[in-house]
N, C-alpha and C positions, 0 to 999 in steps of 0.2 A: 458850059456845064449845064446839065438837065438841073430843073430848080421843080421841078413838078414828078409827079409819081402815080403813077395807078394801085389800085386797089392792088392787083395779086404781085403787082414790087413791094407795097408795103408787106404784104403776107410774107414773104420770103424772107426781108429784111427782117423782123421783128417775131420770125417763126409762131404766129399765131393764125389762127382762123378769121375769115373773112367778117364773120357776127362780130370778133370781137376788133379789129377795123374800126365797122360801122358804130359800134359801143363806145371806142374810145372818141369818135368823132363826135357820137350824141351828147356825151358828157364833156364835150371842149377838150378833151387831151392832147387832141391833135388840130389841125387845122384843115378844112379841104373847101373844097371850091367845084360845081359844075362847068364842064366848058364841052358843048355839042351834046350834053347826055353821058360823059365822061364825068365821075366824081375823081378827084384831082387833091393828092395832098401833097404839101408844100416839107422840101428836105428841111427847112428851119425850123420846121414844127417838131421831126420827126426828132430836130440833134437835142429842140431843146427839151421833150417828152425824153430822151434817152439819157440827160442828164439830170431830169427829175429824179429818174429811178432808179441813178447810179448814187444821187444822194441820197435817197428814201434807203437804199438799202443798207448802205455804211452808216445811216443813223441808228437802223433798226440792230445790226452788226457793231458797235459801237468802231467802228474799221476810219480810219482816215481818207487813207485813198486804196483803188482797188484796180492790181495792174498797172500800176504810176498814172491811173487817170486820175486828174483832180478836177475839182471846179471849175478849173479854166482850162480844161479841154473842150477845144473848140472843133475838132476834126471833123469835116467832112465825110458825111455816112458812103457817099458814093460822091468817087472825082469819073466825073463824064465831061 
């Protein structure tokens, strides 16, 4: 299973802009890593950033769960 990601997979996955990427990296949202000049973010970063904002949002929604995803959904964003 690929455990790493490029910039424009992250964009894809997470339908945002490349700035904002590099934004949630600067602000620790995500996690990434250099290797050859390649910036490199890590899919544990990316599940557990996805399950911040899955909780952030059903707090803001007063919502339980959303889609039957709870807390402990753990799924893997991409099985490679």
């Amino acid at each position: 299973m690929k455990r790493n990601l490029r910039i424009n997979e992250v964009m894809i996955l997470l339908s945002c802009s490349r700035s904002t990427i590099y934004r949630l990296v600067a602000d620790g949202e995500i996690v990434a890593f250099k290797n050859r000049g390649n910036l490199l973010i890590t899919i544990e970063s990316l599940e557990l950033y996805r399950d911040r904002q899955i909780l952030k949002f059903q707090e803001e929604n007063g919502l339980e769960s959303v889609s039957g995803c709870s807390r402990t959904c753990q799924g893997d964003l991409i099985n490679k």
